[in-house]
N, C-alpha and C positions, 0 to 999 in steps of 0.2 A: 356209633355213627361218627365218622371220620369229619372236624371242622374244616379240614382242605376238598370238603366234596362239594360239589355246586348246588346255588338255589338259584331256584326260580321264580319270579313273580308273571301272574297272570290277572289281567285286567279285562277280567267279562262283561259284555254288552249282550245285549238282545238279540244279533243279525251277526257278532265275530267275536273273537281272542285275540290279544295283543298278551306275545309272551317275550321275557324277558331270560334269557340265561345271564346269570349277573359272570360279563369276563372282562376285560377290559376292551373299552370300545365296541362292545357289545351294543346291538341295536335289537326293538322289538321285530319280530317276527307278526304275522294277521292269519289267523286261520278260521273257519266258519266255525260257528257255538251249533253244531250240530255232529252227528255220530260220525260222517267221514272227517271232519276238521280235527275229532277227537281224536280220532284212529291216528291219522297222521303226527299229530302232537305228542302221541305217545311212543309211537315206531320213531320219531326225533330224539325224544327225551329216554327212551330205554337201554341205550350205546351208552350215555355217558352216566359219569355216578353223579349222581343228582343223589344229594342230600336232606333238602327240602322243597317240596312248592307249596308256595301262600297266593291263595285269593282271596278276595271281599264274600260277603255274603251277600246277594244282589238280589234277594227277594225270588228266589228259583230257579234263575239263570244258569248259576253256576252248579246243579245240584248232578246231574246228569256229566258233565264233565269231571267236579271231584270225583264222580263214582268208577269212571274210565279209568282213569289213570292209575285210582287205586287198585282196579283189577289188574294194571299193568304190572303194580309193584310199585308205585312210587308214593310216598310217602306225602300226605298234603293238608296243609291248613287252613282252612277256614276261618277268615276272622271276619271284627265286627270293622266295618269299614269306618268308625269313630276311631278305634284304635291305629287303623291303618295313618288316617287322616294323619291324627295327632304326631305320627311317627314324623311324617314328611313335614310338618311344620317344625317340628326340636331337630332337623337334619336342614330349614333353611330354606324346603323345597315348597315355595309358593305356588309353582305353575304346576295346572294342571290339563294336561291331556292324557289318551288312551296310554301312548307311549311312555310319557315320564311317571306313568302311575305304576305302569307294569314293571318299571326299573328302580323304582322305589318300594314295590314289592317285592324285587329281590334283593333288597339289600334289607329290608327288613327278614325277610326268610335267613341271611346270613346270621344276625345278630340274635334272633329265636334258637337257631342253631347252636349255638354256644349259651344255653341252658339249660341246665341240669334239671331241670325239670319239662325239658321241650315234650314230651308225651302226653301231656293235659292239652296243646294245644293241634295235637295233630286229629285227624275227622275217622273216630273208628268207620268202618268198611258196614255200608248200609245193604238191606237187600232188597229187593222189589213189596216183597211185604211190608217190612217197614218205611219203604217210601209211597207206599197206599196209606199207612196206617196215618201217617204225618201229612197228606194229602187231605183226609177223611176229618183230621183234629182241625188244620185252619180251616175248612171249610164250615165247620160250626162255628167255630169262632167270629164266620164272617156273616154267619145267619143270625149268631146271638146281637153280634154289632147293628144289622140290618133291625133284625126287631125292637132291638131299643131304641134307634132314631124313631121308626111308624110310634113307637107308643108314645115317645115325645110328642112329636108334628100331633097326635091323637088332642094333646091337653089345648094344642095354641091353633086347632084349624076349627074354620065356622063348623054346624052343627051339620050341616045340611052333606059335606064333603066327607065326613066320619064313617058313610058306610064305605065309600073306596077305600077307609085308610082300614079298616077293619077287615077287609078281604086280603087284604095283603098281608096282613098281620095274621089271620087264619092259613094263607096258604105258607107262611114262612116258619110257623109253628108246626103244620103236615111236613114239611122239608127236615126241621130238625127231629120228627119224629123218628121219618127214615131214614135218616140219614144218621142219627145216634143206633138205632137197632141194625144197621149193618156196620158202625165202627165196634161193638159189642162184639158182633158175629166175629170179628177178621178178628179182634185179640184175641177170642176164647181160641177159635180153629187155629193160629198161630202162634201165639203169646201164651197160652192156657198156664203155663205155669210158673212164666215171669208173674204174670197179671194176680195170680191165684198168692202169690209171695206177698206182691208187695198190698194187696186188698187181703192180707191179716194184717196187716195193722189199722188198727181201730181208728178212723177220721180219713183214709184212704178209698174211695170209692171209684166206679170204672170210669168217669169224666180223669181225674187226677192218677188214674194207673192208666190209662190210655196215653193222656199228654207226655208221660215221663219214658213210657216205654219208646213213644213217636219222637220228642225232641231231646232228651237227657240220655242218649245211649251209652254212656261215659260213666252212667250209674255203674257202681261195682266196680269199675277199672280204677277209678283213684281214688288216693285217699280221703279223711275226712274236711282237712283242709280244703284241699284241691278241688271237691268238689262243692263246698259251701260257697267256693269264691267265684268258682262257672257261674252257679245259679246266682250269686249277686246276695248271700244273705252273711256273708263273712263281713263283720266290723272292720273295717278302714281306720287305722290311725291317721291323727291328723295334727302328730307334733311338730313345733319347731324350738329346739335351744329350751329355755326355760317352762316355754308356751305349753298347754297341755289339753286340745285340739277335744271336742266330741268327739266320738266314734261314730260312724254311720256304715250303714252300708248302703251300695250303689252296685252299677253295670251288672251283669249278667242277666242271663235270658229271662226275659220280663216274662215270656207267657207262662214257662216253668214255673216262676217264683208267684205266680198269680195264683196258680191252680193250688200250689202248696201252701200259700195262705188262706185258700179256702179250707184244705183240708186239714189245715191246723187248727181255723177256729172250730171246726169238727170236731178235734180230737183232744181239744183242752176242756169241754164237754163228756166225752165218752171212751177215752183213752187215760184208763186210770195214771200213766208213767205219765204221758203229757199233762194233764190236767195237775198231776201231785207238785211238778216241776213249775208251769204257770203261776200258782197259788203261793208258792214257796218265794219265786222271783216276786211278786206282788206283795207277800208279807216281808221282802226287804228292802221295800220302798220303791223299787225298778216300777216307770213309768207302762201302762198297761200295753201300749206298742211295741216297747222298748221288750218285757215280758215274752210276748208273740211271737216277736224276731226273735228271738234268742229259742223257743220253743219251734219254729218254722228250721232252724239251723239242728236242733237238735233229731225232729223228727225225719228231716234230709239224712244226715248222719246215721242213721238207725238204718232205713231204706236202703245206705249206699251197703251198709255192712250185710244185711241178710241179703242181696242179690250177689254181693263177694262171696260171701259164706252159701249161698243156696238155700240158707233155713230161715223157715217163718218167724212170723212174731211169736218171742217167748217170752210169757208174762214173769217166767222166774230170772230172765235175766234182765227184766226190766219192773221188779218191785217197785212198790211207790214206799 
């Protein structure tokens, strides 16, 4: 990909698109966040060589137009709008409107451009399935959230109001009942043999092979670095000069790295290779958190490779 080809920034709202071609004296453009705005946006941007387009992640706004464009052909990134942010403040750019946002997105898309490793950050090409399947995943997420506020409000509401909060709490637990046994159905009928890879390994069950297949599509495509650091479970140095900084890790997709610390402490339990590795890191003094992350990075790592490779979990190339 040529660094003299053009990017793009796009700044989606709810009701339109403010898109930016970064040229000189270049102004944004407005076009509607629905399928003719798209159509048009793309029949603009498919003439010239566009190199990159970056937008925010906006909470599903923008999910339906990355997918446009990618069917167009054009190449686009999806980022966390923290990063975006943080860009425009180290470039000076305090103001914010639709406009200055979209043209500080394409100057960010230029500078992504010219790394060699720009591939981690581009939105592999999703399909109607898995944008059900990802559909299917936050909506439990948002029934799980809903049932734990009622059981809270359950401990601190007088005695007498308990049986409304109990009905509710009954019919949000009927919701996730159906609502898990049709996210089941769509991976097995779609997914059957992603799903079936990555549930042999032992602490991976269909809540956390569901979540990964819906939001970690980048599983298999990079490497092992690449993708510990999406998911947020890759140590962060934090030296300066002499100074010799903890390590932590931070940023990437929370709900991924949630699901995968569940199914670690799963597998540090019943996963003879994790569990040997846990127990190893704990007999050389590694704090018990400290232990888990590094076994949450290792069993990521395992994951990214049999969906690379195609083949299951193999206990002989993962002795303890």
């Amino acid at each position: 990909m040529s660094v003299t080809s053009m990017t793009v920034g796009i700044d989606v709202a709810k009701a339109h698109i403010d898109v930016c071609v970064l040229e000189p004296k270049s102004g944004a453009q407005r076009f509607t966040n629905d399928a003719e705005g798209h159509s048009a946006l793309a029949a603009l941007l498919q003439p010239l060589d566009v190199g990159l387009v970056v937008m925010e992640a906006t909470g599903g706004y923008e999910v339906a137009l990355a997918c446009a464009l990618q069917a167009a052909g054009l190449p686009v990134a999806v980022l966390n709008p923290r990063q975006a942010r943080d860009f425009a403040k180290s470039m000076g750019r305090l103001a914010k409107t639709d406009a200055v946002d979209a043209r500080m997105l394409a100057e960010l898309a230029a500078v992504l451009l010219r790394r060699e490793d720009l591939s981690r950050f581009l939105r592999p090409l999703t399909d109607e399935c898995q944008q059900w399947l990802a559909a299917l995943v936050t909506r439990r997420r948002q029934l799980l959230t809903m049932l734990h506020s009622e059981r809270q409000r359950l401990q601190i509401t007088p005695a007498k109001l308990h049986p409304s909060i109990e009905a509710i709490v009954a019919a949000i637990k009927a919701q996730l009942n159906e609502l898990e046994t049709q996210m089941v159905g769509h991976v097995r009928e779609h997914f059957g043999d992603l799903d079936r890879l990555l549930q042999s390994a032992a602490g991976v069950g269909p809540v956390a092979s569901a979540t990964m297949i819906a939001e970690l599509p980048e599983l298999g495509r990079l490497n092992r670095r690449e993708i510990a650091a999406l998911v947020g479970v890759a140590p962060m140095a934090n030296d300066s000069g002499s100074s010799k900084g903890r390590r932590r890790v931070q940023g990437g997709r929370f709900e991924v790295r949630r699901v995968l610390y569940m199914a670690t402490l799963t597998a540090t339990r019943y996963n003879p290779a994790i569990k040997a590795f846990y127990e190893r890191l704990k007999a050389a003094g590694k704090l018990p958190k400290v232990a888990l992350v590094a076994c949450m990075r290792k069993l990521l790592t395992t994951l990214n490779a049999m969906v690379r490779t195609g083949k299951p979990w193999d206990k002989s190339l993962h002795g303890t």
